[in-house]
VEXGU-80645 format. One line per field, with one value per residue (C-alpha): residue in three letters; x, y, z. Coordinates in steps of 0.25 Angstrom, whole numbers, always signed. Layout:
<recs>
type	ALA;... $
u	X;... $
v	Y;... $
w	Z;... $
</recs>
This chain:
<recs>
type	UNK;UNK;UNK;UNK;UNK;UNK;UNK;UNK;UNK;UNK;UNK;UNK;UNK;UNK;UNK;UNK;UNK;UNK;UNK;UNK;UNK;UNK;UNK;UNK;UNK;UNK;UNK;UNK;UNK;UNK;UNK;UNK;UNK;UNK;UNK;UNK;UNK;UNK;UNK;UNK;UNK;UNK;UNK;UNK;UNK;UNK;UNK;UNK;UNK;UNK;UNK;UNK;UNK;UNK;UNK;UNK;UNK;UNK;UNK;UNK;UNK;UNK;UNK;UNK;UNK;UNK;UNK;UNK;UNK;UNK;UNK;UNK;UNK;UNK;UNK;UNK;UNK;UNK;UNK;UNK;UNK;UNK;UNK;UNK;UNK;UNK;UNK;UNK;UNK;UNK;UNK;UNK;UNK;UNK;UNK;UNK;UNK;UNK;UNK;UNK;UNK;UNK;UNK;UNK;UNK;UNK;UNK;UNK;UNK;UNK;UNK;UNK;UNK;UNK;UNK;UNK;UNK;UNK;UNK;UNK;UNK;UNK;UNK;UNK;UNK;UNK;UNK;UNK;UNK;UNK;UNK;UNK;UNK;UNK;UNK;UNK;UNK;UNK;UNK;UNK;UNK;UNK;UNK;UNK;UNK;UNK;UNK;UNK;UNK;UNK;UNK;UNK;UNK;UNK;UNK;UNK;UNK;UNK;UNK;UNK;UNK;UNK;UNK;UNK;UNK;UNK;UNK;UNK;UNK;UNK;UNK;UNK;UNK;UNK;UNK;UNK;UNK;UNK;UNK;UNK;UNK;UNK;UNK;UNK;UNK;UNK;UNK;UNK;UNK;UNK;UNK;UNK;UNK;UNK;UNK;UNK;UNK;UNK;UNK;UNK;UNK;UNK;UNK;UNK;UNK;UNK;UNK;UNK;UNK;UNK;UNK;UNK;UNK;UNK;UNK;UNK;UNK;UNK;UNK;UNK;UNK;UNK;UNK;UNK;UNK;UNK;UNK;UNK;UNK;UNK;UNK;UNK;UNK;UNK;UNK;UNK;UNK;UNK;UNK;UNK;UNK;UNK;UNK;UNK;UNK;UNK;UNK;UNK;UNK;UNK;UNK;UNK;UNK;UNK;UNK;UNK;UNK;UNK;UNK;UNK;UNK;UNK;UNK;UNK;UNK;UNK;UNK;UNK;UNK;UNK;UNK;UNK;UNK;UNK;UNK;UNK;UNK;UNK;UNK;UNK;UNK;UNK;UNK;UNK;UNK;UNK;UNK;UNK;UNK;UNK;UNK;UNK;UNK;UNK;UNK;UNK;UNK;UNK;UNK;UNK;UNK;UNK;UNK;UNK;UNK;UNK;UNK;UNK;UNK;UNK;UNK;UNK;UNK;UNK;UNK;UNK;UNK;UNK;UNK;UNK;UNK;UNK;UNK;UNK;UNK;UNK;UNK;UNK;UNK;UNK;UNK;UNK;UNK;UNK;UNK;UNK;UNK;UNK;UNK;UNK;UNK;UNK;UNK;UNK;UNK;UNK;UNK;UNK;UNK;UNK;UNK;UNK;UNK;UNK $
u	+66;+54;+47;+38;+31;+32;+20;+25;+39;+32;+23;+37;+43;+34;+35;+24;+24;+28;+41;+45;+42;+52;+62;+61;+63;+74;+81;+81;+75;+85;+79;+66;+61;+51;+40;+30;+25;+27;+39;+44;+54;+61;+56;+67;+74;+75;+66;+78;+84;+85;+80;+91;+100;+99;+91;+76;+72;+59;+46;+38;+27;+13;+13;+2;-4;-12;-25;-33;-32;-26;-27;-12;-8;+7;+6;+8;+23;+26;+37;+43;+42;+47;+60;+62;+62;+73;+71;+84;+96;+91;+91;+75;+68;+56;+45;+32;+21;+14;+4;+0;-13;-13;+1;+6;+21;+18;+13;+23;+35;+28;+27;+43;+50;+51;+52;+53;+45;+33;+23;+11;+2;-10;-20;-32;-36;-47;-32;-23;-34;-37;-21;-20;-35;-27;-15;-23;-36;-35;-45;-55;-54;-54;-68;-76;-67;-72;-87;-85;-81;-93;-103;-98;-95;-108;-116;-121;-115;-127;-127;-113;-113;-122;-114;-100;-106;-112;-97;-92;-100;-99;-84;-85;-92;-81;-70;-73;-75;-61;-68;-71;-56;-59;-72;-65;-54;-63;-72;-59;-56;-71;-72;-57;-60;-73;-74;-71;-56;-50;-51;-50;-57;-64;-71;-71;-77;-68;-80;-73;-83;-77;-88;-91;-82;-86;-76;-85;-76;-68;-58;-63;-56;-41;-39;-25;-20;-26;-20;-6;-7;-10;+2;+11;+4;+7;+20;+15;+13;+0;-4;-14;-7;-2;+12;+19;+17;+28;+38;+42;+42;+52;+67;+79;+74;+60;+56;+43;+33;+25;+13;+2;-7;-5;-3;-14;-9;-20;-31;-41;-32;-34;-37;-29;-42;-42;-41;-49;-35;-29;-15;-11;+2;+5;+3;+14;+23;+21;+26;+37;+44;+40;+49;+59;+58;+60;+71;+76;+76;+81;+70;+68;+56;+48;+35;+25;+17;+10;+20;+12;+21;+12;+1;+11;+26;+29;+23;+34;+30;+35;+46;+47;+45;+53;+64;+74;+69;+68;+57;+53;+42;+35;+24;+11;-2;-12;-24;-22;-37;-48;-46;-41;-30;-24;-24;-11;+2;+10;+20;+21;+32;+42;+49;+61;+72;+82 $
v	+150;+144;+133;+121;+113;+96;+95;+103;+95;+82;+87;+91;+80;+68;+63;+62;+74;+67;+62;+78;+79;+67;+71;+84;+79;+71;+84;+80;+92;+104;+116;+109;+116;+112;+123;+119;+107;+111;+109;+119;+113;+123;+123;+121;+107;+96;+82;+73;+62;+51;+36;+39;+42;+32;+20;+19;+20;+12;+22;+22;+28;+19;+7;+4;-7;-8;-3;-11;-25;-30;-42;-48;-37;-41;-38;-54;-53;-41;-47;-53;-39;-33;-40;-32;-17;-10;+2;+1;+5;+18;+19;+13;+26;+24;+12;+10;+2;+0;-10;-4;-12;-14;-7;-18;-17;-1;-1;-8;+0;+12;+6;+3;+14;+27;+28;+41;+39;+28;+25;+18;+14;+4;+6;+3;+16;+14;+9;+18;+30;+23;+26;+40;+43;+37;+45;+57;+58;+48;+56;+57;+42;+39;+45;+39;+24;+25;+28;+15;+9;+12;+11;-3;-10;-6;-13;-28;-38;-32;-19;-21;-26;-14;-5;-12;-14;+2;+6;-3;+4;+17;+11;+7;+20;+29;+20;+28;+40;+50;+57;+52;+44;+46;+38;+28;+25;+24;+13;+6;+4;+1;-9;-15;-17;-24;-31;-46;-48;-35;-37;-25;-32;-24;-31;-27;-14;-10;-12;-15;-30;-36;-40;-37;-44;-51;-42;-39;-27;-22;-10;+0;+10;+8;+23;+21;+13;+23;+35;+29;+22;+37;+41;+34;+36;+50;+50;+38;+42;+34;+32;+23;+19;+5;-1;+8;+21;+19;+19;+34;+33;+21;+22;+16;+20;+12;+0;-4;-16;-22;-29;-33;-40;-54;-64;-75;-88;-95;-94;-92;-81;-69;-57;-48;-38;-24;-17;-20;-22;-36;-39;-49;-56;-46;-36;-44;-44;-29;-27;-35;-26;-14;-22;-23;-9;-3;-15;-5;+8;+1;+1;-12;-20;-31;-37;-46;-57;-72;-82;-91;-104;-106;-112;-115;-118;-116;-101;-91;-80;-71;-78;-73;-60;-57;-65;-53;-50;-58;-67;-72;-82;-78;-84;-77;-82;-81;-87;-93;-95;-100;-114;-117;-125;-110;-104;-100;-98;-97;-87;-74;-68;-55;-52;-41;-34;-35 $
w	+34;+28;+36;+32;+43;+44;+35;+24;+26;+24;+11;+6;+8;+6;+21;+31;+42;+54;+47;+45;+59;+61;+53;+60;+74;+70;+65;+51;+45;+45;+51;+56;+70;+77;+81;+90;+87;+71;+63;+54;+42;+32;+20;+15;+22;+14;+16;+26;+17;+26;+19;+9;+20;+31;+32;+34;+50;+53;+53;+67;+62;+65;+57;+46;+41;+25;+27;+18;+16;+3;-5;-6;+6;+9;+24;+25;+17;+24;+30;+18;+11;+19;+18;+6;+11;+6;+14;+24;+14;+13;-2;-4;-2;-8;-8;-19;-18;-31;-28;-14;-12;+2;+8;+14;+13;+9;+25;+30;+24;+29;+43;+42;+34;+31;+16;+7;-5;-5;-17;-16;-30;-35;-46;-35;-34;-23;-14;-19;-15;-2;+2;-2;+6;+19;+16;+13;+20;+31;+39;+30;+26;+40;+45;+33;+37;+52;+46;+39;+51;+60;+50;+43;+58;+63;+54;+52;+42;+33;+36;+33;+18;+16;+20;+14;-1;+0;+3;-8;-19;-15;-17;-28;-33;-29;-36;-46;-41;-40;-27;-11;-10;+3;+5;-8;+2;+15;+6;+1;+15;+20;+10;+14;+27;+24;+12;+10;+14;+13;-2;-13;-26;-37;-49;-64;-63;-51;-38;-27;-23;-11;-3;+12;+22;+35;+45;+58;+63;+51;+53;+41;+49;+53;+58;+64;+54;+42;+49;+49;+34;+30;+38;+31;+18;+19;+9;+1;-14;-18;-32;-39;-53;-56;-52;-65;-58;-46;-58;-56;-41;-40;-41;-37;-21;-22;-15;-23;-19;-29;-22;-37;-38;-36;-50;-45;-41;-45;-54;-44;-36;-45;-35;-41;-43;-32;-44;-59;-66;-66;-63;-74;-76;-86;-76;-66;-78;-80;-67;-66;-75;-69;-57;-68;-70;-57;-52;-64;-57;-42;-34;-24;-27;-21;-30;-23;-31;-29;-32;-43;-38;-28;-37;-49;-47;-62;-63;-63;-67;-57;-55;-70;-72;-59;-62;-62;-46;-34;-30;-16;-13;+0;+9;+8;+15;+3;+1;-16;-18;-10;-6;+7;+0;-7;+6;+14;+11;-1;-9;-14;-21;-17;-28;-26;-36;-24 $
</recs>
C-alpha cells in the first residue's frame, strides 16, 4: 500500500496539517498509523466528511484578532453579527467574505468554527497581498516587521517622520510594482500601525497620504498574533477582484457577509476612498441585486450599511432596495462628522435574507 504523510494529506484536501493530524488521532482517517513521530496516510483514504454530517464543534486553536486597523472595522457589532451564524445545522459548509477590509467577523468565525471552504476578496490590492504574504511567507514578513520595529521606535518624533514618509514613498513606489510583496505588505502594515488613526486613504492617483500619527510605542510587529493569523489563513482562498467574483464559489451551502463601503450619512461624511474607485448609490444598487441573485441560489446572507434615518427619517433607500430582505437597525458608536455634537452613538443596518 502507497503512503502519503499529513502534509501531503492536508495539500490534498484543502485542510491545515495539524487538523490531518487531529483527524488522525481521533481515528477518523482509515488505515492512518502512526510511525514515530510521523504519520503515514494511504494514498488512497478519502478526506473525513464530518461538517455535513454532525454539527460544527467549536475550534480550540489560538485565537486571532484583525491585524490591521480598519475604517468601519465591525469588532464593535461583533456581537450582533454574530447572532446570524448559521453554521450549527450542519448544512452551511462554506463562508465568503467579499469585502474582507479588515477581517473582523472573517477572524472571529475562524476563532469559533471549523468551516470547510472560506473565501476572502477586495479590489485593494495592497490588502488583499498583504493576507496572502502572512498566509504564505510569515517568516520572511516578520524579520523585515521587527526591523521596523527597532528602527521606528528608536527614533525621536523627527527622526520619526523621516523615517515614516521615506517608507510611504517607497510604498507608494511599489504599488506599482508586481515584485517585493513581501516588503509591499511589511510597509502596508508599518504604515497601519503608524499613520494617523489607523486609516488606509489613497488620493487620486492612488498614493497612499495618511500622515504620521502621534503613537509613542506602536506595535509594528504582532509576532504571536501574525503567526496565528497565517495559521488559520492556511486554507483560505484570497483573491483581489471586486464583490462579482464570489459568484462561482457560492451556492446553496455559503454563508456570505457583505461589509462595503458605507453610503455617507452626511454630506460631509464621505470616507468611502482606501481604494481610487468610488462606491456610489449606483454601486449599492448594483449590489443589492447580486443579493438578489444569490438569495436565488440559497446561500444565507447578511449585508451591513449606515442607516441614512439617522440624519434624515424620510430617506429610505435601503429600506428600498432591500425591501424583499430583513432589516435590523443596530447601535453603532460612530463619530458622523467632526463636531462634538455628531459624536457617539447612532445606528447601522443588518440586513439578512433569513
Amino acid at each position: 500500500m502507497e503512503y502519503m504523510s499529513a502534509k501531503d494529506a492536508a495539500n490534498k484536501w484543502g485542510i491545515s496539517q495539524r487538523r490531518v493530524a487531529i483527524l488522525c488521532v481521533e481515528k477518523r482517517i482509515l488505515g492512518a498509523e502512526r510511525v514515530g513521530n510521523m504519520w503515514l496516510i494511504p494514498k488512497k483514504a478519502q478526506k473525513p466528511i464530518d461538517a455535513r454530517t454532525t454539527r460544527y464543534n467549536k475550534c480550540e486553536e489560538k485565537t486571532v484578532k484583525p491585524f490591521l486597523k480598519w475604517a468601519g472595522g465591525k469588532t464593535q457589532l461583533i456581537d450582533e453579527i454574530e447572532k446570524y451564524y448559521p453554521f450549527d445545522d450542519g448544512k452551511i459548509v462554506k463562508y465568503a467574505e467579499p469585502f474582507v477590509g479588515g477581517g473582523a467577523v472573517l477572524f472571529d468565525i475562524l476563532n469559533r468554527y471549523n468551516i470547510e471552504e472560506i473565501y476572502i476578496s477586495d479590489i485593494n490590492a495592497e490588502l488583499i497581498n498583504t493576507y496572502r504574504i502572512i498566509r504564505d511567507n510569515i517568516n520572511e514578513l516578520i524579520d523585515l516587521l521587527e526591523i521596523y520595529q527597532t528602527d521606528y521606535t528608536s527614533l525621536d518624533i523627527e527622526k520619526r517622520k523621516e523615517y515614516y514618509i521615506n517608507k510611504r514613498y517607497i510604498f507608494n513606489k511599489l504599488k506599482s510594482n508586481k515584485n517585493n510583496d513581501i516588503e509591499k505588505a511589511a510597509l502596508m502594515i508599518f504604515l497601519n500601525k503608524t499613520c494617523f488613526n489607523g486609516l488606509y486613504r489613497v488620493n487620486k492617483k492612488g498614493e497612499f497620504n495618511v500622515p504620521m500619527g502621534a503613537y509613542k510605542n506602536p506595535l509594528i510587529c504582532d509576532k504571536q498574533n501574525l503567526i496565528a493569523v497565517s495559521e488559520k489563513l492556511q486554507k483560505v482562498k484570497i483573491v483581489c477582484s471586486d464583490y462579482k467574483a464570489s459568484d462561482d464559489f457560492i451556492d446553496e451551502n455559503t454563508f456570505v457577509y457583505f461589509d462595503p463601503p458605507y453610503r455617507p450619512i452626511t454630506e460631509t461624511a464621505s470616507f468611502t476612498a482606501y481604494t481610487e474607485n468610488s462606491f456610489n448609490d449606483d454601486a449599492q444598487k448594483e449590489l443589492a441585486k447580486y443579493v438578489s441573485k444569490l438569495h436565488k441560489k440559497g446561500a444565507k446572507i447578511v449585508v451591513s450599511n449606515s442607516d441614512p434615518k439617522n440624519t434624515n427619517e424620510d430617506d429610505n433607500f435601503f429600506d428600498e432596495i432591500y425591501a424583499e430582505h430583513n432589516i435590523k437597525r443596530v447601535d453603532a458608536a460612530r463619530m458622523i462628522n467632526c463636531k462634538g455634537k455628531a459624536r457617539g452613538k447612532i445606528k447601522e443596518l443588518l440586513i439578512s435574507n433569513y
